[in-house]
MMTF fields as JSON, N, C-alpha, C and O atoms, coordinates in Angstrom:
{
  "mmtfVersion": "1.0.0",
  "mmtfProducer": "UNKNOWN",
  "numBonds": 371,
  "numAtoms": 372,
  "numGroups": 93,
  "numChains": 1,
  "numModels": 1,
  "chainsPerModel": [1],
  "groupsPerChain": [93],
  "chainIdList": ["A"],
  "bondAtomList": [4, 2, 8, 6, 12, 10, 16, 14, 20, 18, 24, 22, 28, 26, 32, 30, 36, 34, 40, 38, 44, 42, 48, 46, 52, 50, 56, 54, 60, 58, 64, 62, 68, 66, 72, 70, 76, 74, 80, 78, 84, 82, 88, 86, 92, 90, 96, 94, 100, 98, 104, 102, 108, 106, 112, 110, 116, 114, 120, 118, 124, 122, 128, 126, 132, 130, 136, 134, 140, 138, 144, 142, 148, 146, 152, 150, 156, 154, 160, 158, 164, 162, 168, 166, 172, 170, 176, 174, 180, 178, 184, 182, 188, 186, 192, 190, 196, 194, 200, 198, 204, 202, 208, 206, 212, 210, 216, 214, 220, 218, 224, 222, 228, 226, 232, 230, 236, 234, 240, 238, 244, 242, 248, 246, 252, 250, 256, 254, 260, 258, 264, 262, 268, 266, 272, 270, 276, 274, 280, 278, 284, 282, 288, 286, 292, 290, 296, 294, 300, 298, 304, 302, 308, 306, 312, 310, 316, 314, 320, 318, 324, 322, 328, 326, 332, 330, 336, 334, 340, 338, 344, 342, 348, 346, 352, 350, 356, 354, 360, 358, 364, 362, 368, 366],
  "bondOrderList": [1, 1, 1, 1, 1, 1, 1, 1, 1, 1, 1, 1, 1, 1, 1, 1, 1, 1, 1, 1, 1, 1, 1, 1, 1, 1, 1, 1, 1, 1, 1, 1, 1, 1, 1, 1, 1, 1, 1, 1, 1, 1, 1, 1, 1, 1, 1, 1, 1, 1, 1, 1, 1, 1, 1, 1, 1, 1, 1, 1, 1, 1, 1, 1, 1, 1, 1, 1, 1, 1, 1, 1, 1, 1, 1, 1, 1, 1, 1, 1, 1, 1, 1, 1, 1, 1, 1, 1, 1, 1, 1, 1],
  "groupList": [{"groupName": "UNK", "atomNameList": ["N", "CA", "C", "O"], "elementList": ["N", "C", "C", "O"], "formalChargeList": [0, 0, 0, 0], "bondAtomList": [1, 0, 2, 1, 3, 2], "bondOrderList": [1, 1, 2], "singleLetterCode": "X", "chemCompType": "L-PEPTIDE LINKING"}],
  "groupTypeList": [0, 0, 0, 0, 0, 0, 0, 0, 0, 0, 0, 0, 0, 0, 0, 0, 0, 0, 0, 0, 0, 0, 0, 0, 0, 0, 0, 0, 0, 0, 0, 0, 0, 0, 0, 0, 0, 0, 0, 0, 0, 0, 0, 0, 0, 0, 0, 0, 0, 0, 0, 0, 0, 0, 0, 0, 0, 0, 0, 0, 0, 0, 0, 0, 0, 0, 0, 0, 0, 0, 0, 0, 0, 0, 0, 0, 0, 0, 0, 0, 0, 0, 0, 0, 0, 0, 0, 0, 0, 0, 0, 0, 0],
  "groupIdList": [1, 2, 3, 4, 5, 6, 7, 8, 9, 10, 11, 12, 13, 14, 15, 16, 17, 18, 19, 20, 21, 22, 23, 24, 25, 26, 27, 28, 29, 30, 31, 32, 33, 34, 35, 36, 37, 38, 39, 40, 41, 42, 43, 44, 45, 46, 47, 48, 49, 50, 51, 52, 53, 54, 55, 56, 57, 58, 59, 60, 61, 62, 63, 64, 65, 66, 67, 68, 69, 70, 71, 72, 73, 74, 75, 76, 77, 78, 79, 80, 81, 82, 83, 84, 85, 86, 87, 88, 89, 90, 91, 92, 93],
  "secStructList": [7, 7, 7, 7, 3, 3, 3, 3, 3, 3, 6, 6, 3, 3, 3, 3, 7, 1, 1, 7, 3, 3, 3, 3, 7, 7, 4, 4, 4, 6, 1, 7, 7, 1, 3, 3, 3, 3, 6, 6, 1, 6, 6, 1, 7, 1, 7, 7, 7, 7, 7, 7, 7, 7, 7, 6, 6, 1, 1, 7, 7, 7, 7, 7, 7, 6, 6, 2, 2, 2, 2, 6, 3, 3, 3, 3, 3, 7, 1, 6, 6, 7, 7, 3, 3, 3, 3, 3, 7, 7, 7, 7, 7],
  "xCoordList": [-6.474, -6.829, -5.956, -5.961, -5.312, -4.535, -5.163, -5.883, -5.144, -5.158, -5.13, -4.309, -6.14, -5.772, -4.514, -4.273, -3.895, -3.18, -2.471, -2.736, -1.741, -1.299, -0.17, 0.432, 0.693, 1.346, 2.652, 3.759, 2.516, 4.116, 4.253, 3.269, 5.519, 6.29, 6.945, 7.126, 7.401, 8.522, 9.007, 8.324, 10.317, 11.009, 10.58, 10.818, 10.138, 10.237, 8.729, 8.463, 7.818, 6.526, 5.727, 6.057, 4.18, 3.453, 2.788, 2.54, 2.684, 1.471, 0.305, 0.055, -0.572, -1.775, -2.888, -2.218, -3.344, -4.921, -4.607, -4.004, -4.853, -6.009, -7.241, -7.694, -7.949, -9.326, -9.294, -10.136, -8.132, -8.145, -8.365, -7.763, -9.353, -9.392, -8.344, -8.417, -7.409, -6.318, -7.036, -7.523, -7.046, -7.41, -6.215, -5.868, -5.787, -4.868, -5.381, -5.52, -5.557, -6.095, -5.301, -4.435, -5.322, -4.477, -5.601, -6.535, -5.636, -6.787, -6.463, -7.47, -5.508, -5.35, -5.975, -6.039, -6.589, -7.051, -8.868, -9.689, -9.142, -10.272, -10.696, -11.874, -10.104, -9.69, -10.072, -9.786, -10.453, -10.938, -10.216, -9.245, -10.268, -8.717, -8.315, -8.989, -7.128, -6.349, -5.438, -4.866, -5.253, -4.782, -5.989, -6.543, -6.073, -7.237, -6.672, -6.234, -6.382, -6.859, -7.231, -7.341, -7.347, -7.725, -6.286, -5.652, -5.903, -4.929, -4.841, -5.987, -4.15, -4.179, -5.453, -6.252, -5.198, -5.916, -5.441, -4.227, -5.869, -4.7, -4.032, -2.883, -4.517, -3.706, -2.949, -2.513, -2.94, -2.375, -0.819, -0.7, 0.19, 1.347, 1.69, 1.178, 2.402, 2.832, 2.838, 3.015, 2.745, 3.319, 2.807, 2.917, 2.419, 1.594, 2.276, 2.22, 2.847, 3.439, 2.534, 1.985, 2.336, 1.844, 3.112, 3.841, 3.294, 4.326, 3.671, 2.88, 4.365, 4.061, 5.719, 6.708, 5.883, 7.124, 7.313, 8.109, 6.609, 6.503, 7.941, 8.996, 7.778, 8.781, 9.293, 8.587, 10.307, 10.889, 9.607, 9.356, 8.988, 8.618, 6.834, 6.027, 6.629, 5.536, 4.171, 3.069, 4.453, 3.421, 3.381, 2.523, 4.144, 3.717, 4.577, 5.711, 3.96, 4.462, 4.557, 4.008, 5.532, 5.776, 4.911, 4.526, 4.628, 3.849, 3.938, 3.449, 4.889, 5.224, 4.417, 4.111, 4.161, 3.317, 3.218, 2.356, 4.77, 5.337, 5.228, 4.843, 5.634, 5.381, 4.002, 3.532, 3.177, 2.185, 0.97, 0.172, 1.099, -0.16, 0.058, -0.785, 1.451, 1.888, 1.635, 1.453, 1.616, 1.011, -0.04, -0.183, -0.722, -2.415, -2.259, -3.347, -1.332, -1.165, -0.157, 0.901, -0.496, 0.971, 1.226, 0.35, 2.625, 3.239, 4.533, 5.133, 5.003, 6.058, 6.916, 6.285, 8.104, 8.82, 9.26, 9.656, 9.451, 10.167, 11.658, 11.571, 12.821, 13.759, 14.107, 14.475, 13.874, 14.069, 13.344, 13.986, 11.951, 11.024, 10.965, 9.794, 11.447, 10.968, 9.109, 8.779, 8.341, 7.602, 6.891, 7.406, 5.749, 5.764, 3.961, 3.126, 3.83, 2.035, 1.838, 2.817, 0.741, 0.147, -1.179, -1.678, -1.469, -2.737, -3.464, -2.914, -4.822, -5.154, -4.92, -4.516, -5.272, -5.01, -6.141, -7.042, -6.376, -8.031, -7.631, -6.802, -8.139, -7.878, -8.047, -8.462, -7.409, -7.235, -8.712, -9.302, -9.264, -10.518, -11.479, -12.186],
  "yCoordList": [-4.318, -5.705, -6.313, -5.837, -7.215, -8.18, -8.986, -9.923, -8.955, -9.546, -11.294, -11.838, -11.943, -13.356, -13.632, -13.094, -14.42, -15.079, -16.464, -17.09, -16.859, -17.99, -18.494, -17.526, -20.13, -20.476, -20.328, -20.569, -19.975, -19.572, -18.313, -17.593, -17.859, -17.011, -17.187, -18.137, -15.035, -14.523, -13.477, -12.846, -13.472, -12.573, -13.017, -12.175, -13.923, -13.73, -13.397, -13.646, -12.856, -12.726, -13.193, -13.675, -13.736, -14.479, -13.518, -12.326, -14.616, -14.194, -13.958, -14.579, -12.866, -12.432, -13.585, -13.86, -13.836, -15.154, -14.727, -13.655, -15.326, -15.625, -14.853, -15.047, -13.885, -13.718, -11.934, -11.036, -11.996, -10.803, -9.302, -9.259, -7.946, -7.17, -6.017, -5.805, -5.595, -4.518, -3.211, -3.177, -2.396, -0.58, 0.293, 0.331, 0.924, 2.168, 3.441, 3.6, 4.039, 5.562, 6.571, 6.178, 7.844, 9.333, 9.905, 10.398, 9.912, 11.709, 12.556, 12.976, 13.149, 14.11, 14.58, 15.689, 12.822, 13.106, 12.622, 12.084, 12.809, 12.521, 11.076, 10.909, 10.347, 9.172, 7.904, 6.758, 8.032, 7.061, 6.411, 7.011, 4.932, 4.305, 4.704, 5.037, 4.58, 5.041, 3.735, 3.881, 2.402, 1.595, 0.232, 0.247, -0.574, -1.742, -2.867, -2.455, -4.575, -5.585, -6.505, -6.095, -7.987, -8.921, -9.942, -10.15, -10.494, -11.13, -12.301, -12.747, -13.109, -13.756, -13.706, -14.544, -12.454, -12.179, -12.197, -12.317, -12.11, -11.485, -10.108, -10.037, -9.071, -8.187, -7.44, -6.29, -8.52, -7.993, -8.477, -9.516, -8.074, -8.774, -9.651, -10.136, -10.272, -12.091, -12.285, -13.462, -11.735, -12.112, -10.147, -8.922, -10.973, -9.626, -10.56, -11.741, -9.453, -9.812, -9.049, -8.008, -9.564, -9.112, -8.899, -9.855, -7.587, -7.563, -6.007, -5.242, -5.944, -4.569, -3.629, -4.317, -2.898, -1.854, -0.728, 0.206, -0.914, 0.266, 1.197, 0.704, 2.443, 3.1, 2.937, 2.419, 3.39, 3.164, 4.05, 3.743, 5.195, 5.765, 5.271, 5.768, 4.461, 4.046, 4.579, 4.077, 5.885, 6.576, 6.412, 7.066, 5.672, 5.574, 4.24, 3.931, 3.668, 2.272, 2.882, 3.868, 1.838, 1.477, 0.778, -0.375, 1.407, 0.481, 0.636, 1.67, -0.555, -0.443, -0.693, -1.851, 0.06, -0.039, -0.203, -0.189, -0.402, -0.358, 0.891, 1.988, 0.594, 1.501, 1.563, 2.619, 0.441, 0.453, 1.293, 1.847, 1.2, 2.377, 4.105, 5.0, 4.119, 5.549, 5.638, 6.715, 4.414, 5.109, 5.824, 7.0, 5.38, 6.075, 7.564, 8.114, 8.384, 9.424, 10.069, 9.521, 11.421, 12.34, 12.546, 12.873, 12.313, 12.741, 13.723, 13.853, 14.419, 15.727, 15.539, 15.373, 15.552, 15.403, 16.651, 16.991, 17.717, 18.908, 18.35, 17.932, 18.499, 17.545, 18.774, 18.616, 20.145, 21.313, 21.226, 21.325, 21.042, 21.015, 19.96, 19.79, 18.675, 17.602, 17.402, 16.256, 17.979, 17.69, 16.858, 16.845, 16.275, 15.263, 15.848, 16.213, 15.743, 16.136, 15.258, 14.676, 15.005, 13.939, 14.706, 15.749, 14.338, 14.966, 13.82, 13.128, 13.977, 12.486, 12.494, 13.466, 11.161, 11.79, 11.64, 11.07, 11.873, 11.306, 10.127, 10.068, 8.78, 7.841, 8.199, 9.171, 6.675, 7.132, 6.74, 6.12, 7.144, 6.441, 6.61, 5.758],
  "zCoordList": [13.255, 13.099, 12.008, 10.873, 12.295, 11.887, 10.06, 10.405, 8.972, 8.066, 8.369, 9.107, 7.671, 7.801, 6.881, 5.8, 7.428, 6.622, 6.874, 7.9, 6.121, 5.86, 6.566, 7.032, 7.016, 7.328, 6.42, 6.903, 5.262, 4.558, 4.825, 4.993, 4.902, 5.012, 3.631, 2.87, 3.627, 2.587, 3.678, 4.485, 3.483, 4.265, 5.819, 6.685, 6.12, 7.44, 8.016, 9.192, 7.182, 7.045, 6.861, 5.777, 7.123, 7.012, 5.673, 5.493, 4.987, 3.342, 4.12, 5.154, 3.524, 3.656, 2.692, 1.697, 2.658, 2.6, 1.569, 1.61, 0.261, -0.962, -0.617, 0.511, -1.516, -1.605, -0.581, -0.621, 0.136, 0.727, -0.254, -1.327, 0.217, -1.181, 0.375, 1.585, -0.968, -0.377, -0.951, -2.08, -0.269, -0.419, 0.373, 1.553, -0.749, -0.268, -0.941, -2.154, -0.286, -0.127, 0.348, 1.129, 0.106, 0.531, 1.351, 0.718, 2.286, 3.103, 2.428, 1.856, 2.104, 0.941, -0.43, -0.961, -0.96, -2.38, -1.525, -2.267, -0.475, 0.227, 0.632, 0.948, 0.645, 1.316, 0.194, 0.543, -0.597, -1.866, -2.393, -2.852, -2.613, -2.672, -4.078, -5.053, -3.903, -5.271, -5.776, -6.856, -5.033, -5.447, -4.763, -3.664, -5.586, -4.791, -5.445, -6.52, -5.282, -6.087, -4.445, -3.29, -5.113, -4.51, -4.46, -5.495, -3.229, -2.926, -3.828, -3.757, -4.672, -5.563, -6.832, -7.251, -7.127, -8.435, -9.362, -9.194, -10.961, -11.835, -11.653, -12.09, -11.12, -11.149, -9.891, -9.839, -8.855, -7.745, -7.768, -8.418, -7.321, -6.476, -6.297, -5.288, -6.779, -6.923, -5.034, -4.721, -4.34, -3.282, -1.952, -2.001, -1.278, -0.019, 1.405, 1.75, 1.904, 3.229, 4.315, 3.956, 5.749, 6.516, 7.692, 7.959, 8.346, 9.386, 9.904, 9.351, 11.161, 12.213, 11.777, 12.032, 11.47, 11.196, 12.32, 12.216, 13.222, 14.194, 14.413, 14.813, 14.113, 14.637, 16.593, 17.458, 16.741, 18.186, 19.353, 20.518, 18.516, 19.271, 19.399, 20.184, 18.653, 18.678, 17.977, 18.199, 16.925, 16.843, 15.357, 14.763, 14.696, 13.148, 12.453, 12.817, 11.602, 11.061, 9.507, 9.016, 8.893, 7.419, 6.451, 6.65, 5.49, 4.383, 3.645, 3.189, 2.56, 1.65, 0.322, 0.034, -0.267, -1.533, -2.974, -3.853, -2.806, -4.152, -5.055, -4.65, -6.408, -7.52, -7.775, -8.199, -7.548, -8.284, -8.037, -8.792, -6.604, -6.142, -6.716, -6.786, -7.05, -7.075, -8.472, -9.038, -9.104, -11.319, -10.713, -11.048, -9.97, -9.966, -9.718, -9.882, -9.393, -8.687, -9.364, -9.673, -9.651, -9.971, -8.526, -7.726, -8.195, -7.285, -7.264, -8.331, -6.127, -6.397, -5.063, -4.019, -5.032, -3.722, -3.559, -4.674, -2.647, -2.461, -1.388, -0.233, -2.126, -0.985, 0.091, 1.255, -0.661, 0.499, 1.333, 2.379, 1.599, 2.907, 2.761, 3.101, 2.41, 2.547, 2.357, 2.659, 2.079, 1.848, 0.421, -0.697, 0.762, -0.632, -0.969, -0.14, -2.528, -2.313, -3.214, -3.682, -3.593, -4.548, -5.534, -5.113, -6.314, -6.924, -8.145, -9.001, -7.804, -8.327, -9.98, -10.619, -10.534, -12.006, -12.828, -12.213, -13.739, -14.962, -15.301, -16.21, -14.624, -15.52, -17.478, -18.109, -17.932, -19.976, -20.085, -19.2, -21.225, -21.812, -21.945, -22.481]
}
């Protein structure tokens, strides 16, 4: 399901609404979001694009998340297996 959004475009993309709440989560760290704000909040993204990235073959899309979801997470790239793992972290405080 499609995000509401707006008649401006960036890149070619329609902006996602004002008031929208974003959740990104890993199945890995048990699906609990690890990055969240609200679409024109103080602490979200000057700017949220909505678009489809579908690969050619149809079985997986792009989503870009920036840096910011990834502070929340120690992450590890292996470039030999290409594999990537994540592990959650203790928030400070």
């Amino acid at each position: 399901m499609d995000p509401p959004t707006t008649a401006s475009r960036t890149g070619g993309r329609p902006s996602v609404a004002a008031g929208q709440q974003i959740q990104v989560g890993l199945p890995a760290l048990g699906g609990a979001p690890i990055y969240s704000f609200t679409v024109g909040g103080p602490d979200a993204p000057r700017s949220v694009q909505w678009g489809h990235n579908l690969a050619e073959n149809g079985d997986s899309s792009f989503f870009n998340i920036s840096r910011w979801a990834l502070s929340q997470v120690d992450y590890l790239y292996d470039a030999g297996s290409g594999a990537l793992g994540f592990r959650a972290t203790t928030p400070a405080g």
